[in-house]
N, C-alpha and C positions, 0 to 999 in steps of 0.2 A: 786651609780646610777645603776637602771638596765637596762638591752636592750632587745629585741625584737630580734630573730635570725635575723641576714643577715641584717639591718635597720642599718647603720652609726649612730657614736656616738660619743661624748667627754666628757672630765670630766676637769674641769681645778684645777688648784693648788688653795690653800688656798688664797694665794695673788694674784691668777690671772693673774701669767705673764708668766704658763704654760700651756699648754693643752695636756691631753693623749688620742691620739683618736685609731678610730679602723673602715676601710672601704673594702668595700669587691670586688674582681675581680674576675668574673666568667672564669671558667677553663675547658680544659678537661684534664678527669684522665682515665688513665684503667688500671681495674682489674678485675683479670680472665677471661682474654681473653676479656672484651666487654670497650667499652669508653662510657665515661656518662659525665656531667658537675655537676661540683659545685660548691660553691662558697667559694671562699680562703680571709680568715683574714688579713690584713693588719696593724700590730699597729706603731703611731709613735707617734712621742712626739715632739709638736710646742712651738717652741719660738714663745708666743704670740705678744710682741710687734714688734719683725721683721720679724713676717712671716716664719720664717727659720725652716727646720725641723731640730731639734737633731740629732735622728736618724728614722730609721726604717727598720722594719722587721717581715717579714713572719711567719704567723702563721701556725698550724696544720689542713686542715680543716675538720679532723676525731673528733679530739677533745677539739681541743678552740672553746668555746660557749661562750662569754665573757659574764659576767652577771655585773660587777662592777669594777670602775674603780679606782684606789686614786694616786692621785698626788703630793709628798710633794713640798714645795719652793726650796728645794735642788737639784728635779733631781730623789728625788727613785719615783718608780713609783710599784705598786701591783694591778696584775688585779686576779679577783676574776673568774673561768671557771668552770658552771653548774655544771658539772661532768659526760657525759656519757660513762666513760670508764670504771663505779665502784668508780672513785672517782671524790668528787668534791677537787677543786685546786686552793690555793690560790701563785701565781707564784711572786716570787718580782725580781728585774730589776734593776741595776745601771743606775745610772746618764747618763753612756755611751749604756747602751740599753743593755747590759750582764745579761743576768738568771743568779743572784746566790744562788738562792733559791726555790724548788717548794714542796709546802704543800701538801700532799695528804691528804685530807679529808675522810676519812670514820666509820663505825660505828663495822667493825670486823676485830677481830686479825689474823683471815686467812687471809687477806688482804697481809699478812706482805710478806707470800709465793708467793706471785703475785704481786711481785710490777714493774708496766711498765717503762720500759728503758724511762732515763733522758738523752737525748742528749747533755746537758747543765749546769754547775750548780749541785747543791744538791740536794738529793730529801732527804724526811722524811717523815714520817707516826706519822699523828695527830687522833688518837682513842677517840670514846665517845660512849657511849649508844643512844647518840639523836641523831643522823647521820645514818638515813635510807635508805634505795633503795629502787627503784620502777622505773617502765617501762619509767618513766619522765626523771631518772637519778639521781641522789643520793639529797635528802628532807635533809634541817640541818638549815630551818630558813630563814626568810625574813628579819627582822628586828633587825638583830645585829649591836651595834654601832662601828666602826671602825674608825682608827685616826692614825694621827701620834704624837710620841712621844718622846721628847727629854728626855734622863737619862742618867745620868754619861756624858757627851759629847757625848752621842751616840743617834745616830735617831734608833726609833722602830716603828713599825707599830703592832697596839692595836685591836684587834679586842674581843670586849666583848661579847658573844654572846646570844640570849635569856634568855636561863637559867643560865645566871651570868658566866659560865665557861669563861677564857683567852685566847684566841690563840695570844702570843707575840712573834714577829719574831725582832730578831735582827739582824739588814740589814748589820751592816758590818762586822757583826762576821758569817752571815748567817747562820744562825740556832734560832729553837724556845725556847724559855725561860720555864723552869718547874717552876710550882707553888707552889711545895711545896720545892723547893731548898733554905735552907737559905742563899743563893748568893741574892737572888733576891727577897728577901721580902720584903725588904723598897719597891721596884718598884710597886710592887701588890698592897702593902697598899695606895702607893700614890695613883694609878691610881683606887682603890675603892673612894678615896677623891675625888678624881677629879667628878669622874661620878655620885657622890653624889651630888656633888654643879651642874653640867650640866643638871642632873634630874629636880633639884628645879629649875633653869631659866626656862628649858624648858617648866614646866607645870606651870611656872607664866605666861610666856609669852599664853601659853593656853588656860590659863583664863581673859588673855587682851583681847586675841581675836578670845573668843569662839563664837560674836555673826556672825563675820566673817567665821569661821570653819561653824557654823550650816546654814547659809545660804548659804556657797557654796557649803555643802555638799548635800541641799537640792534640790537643784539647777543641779547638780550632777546627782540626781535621779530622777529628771523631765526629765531632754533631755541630760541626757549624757557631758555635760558640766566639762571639766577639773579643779580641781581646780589649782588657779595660783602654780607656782613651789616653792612660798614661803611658801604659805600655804600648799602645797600637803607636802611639807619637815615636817613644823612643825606638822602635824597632824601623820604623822609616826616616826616622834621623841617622839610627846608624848605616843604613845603606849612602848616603848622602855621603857623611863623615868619611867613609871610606873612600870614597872618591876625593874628597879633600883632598886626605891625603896621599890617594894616588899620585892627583896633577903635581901636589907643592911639595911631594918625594920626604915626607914629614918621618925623619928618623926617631925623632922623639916617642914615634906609636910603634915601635920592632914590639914591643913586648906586649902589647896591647894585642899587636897581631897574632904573635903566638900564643896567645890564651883562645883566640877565639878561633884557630884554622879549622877547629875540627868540629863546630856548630853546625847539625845540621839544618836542612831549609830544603827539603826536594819535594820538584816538582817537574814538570812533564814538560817534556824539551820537543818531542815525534818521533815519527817511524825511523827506524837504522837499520838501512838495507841492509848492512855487514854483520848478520849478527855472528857474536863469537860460537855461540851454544846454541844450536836448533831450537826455533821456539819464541828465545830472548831479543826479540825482534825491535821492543822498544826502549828510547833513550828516554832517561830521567836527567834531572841535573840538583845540586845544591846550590841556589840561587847566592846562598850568604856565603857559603864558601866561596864561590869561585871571584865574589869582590875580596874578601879578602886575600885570596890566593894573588890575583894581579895587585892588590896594594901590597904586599909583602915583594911581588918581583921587582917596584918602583923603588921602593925604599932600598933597596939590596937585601932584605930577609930571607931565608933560605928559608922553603918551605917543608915541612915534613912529607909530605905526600899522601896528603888523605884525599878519598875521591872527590872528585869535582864531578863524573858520569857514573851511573847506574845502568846497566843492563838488566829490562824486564822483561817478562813473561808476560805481561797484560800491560792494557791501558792503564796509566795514573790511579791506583787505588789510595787514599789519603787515609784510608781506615790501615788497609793491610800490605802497604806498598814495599815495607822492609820484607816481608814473606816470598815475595817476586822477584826480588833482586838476586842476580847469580852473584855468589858468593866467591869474589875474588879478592887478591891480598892488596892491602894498603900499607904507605911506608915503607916502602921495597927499598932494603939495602942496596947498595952495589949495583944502582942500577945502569948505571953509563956501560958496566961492565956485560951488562946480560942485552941491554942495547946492541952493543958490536958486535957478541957471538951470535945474532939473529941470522936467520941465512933464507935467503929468496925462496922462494915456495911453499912455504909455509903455510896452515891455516889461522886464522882469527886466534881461536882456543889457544893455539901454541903460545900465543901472546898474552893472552889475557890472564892467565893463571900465573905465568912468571913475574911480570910486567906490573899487574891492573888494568883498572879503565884510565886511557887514555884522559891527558888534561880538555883535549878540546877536539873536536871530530869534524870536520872539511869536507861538503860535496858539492857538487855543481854549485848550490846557488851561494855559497861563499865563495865559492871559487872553482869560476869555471872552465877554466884552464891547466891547473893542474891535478882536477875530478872531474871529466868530459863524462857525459852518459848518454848512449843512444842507444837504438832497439836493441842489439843484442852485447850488450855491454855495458859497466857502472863502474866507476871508481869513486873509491874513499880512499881518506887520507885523515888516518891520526896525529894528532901531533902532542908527543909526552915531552914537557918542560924538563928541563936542566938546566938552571940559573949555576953559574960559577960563583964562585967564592969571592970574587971581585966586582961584584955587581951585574955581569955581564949575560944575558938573559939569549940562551941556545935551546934549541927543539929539536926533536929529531921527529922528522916527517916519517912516519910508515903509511905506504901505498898502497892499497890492494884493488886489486880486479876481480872483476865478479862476472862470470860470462852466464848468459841464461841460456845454458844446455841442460837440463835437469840431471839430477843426480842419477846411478844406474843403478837398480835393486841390490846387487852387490853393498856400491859405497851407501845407499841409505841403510842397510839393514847395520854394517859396520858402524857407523853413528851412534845408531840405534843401542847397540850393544856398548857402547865406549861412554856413550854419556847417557842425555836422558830421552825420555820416550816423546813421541813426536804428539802434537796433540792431538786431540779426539777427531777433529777436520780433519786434518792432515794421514789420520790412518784411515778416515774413510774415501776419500780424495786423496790416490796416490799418483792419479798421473795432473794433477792443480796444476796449473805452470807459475803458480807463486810458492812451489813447495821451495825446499833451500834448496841451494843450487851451489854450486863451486865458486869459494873466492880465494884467494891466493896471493902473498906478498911480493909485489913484483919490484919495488923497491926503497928504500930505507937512505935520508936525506938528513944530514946536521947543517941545520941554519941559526945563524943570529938574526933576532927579532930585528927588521925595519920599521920604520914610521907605518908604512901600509897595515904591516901586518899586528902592531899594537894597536888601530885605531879597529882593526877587524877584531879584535879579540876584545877592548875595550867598549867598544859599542854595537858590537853584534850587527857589519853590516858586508856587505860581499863586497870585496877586494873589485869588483867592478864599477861599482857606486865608485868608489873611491878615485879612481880613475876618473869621473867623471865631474866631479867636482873641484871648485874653485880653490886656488892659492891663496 
């Protein structure tokens, strides 16, 4: 569960006869020399049926941000805090309200030289590559699933995290569990079983009640409307679950997958220099499609080809965003075939109305080596999926160049006449040097997906990062 800073909150136990909450009491503090107020943490943990508190106690209000809360039936209690100190912290708590455990969360090993005084408890330094900073305070995921877990007589708290990695805290040995230790391999393996079989309910359950999910979501995007907590749960469980079964290639979910490929979920991706159709300048994306789309390439499921990109005319409209969208075909038969009679020079259009929108679109900051862009130049690079029948997962790169010479009265009025009319700006500002301008197919590439290129398309991160980080 997440919070909102400073808003009260709770999380109860599984069975319901806990609750671990968290409320705030404004204070004054001073430092250097001046006093100010703040607002101080309070966490406790209710006996739900009598009212009674367990315990409680005072938080940090420099650095507990609490963002998530878990409760077992027993008593341990782990609360999950932002991280603005450089590290985000996953802190676990006995039955009796004692820290005996706090996770520092971060993504460098210089960390190790700076690790801040534990008043309480153990501290430990948990390292990964996908644990960022930034001005917010330390980025490492939304939607990791987390649980508690009984092994050998022992409760552990399970946190899987997006990209399949474990962070296992064993609460009464307090300390985290290594994954590659053969002490603890049966535990791993179980608990891949486990979120194997919790994947596939989740996205049956999904598809019981996806006509529920799309009209609340819809609904959502009209006026703002919450969707209820059951469904707000299920719908972020299913984005999880599909990563499940991305990493553990869970053939058991093909059918699963194809009920749900053509769910939509769009939302606003930004500007797309290339556009196909004057005007249609920015991209959208279907957020649920396009997990499902890569869990169906893991598994070997051939996917239908329903979009994954939207071509609009406006920024993100959530009321009227289908009105916007240039209306191109899905499901394109024969398409490997209309692929190789493409021929160099061509424009955007030529492609998009045969074709579609492209599964995934490539520019400098994915990748800036084979999309260079400088003053008077831009390349994009589409890349339309073709999975084989044998699992085997091929793109075909289309490349276009975009030179900013503006169009000549001639070719814009030609446009003009061929599709649609330029907008209201654009006819009154005809010499703008953002009007459209020439882009052109300069070349067309069949590649099988590498490791780089699934970890770019899996986690939305530019092939240069990638480069830059650890074995």
């Amino acid at each position: 569960m997440h919070n909102r800073r400073y808003i009260p909150f709770s999380q109860n136990s599984e069975g319901g006869t806990l609750a671990l909450k968290v409320h705030y009491i404004g204070e004054e503090v001073e430092q250097h020399g001046r006093t100010f107020p703040v607002q101080i943490p309070w966490f406790t943990l209710e006996d739900v049926v009598t009212g009674q508190n367990l315990w409680c106690r005072r938080g940090n209000w420099r650095i507990d941000d609490p963002h998530g809360f878990f409760v077992s039936n027993d008593g341990w209690s782990v609360i999950h805090f932002h991280g603005r100190d450089r590290f985000a912290r996953l802190t676990a708590l006995s039955p009796e309200g004692q820290i005996v455990l706090t996770v520092g969360i971060t993504g460098f090993d210089g960390d190790h030289a700076n690790e801040p005084p534990v008043p309480e408890g153990r501290w430990t330094l948990w390292i990964d590559d996908h644990v960022s900073g930034s001005t917010a305070g330390v980025l490492w995921g939304c939607r990791h699933r987390c649980h508690f877990f009984h092994w050998e007589d022992r409760l552990h708290f399970v946190c899987r995290t997006e990209w399949g990695r474990y962070l296992v805290i064993d609460l009464e040995n307090a300390c985290v569990l290594d994954e590659n230790a053969s002490s603890s391999e049966g535990l791993f393996l179980k608990l891949r079983s486990s979120d194997e079989l919790w994947a596939l309910e989740t996205l049956r359950m999904t598809c019981e009640q996806r006509q529920m999910l799309e009209s609340g979501l819809a609904k959502m995007r009209l006026d703002k409307t919450k969707l209820p907590d059951q469904l707000a749960a299920l719908w972020d469980n299913a984005f999880m679950a599909l990563r499940v079964v991305r990493q553990e290639k869970t053939a058991a979910a093909r059918s699963l997958l194809k009920e749900l490929q053509s769910m939509p979920d769009p939302g606003m991706l930004g500007f797309n220099e290339i556009a196909p159709v004057n005007g249609f300048t920015f991209m959208l994306g279907h957020w649920f499609r396009e997990e499902v789309h890569l869990a169906m390439l893991r598994t070997k499921t051939l996917p239908k080809g329903y979009s994954l990109r939207l071509f609009s005319d406006i920024y993100y409209d959530p009321i009227s965003w289908s009105e916007h969208c240039l209306m191109v075909p899905e499901c394109v038969k024969d398409r490997e075939a209309i692929l190789c009679s493409l021929e160099l020079g061509i424009a955007p259009r030529d492609v998009v109305f045969r074709l579609g929108a492209p599964e995934f679109i490539r520019d400098s900051w994915y990748d800036n080596e084979t999309c260079p862009r400088g003053d008077d130049f831009y390349f994009e690079c589409w890349d339309y999926d073709q999975p084989a029948e044998d699992g085997t997962v091929i793109s075909w790169a289309l490349l276009w160049k975009r030179d900013k010479e503006p169009l000549s009265p001639e070719e814009r009025e030609k446009l003009k006449g061929d599709f649609f009319e330029y907008s209201k700006y654009k006819e009154e500002h005809p010499d703008d040097p953002e009007a459209p301008t020439r882009a052109k197919l300069v070349s067309i590439t069949r590649f099988v997906w590498d490791d780089a290129y699934w970890r770019m398309r899996e986690e939305k991160i530019p092939i240069r990062w990638l480069k830059m980080t650890r074995t």
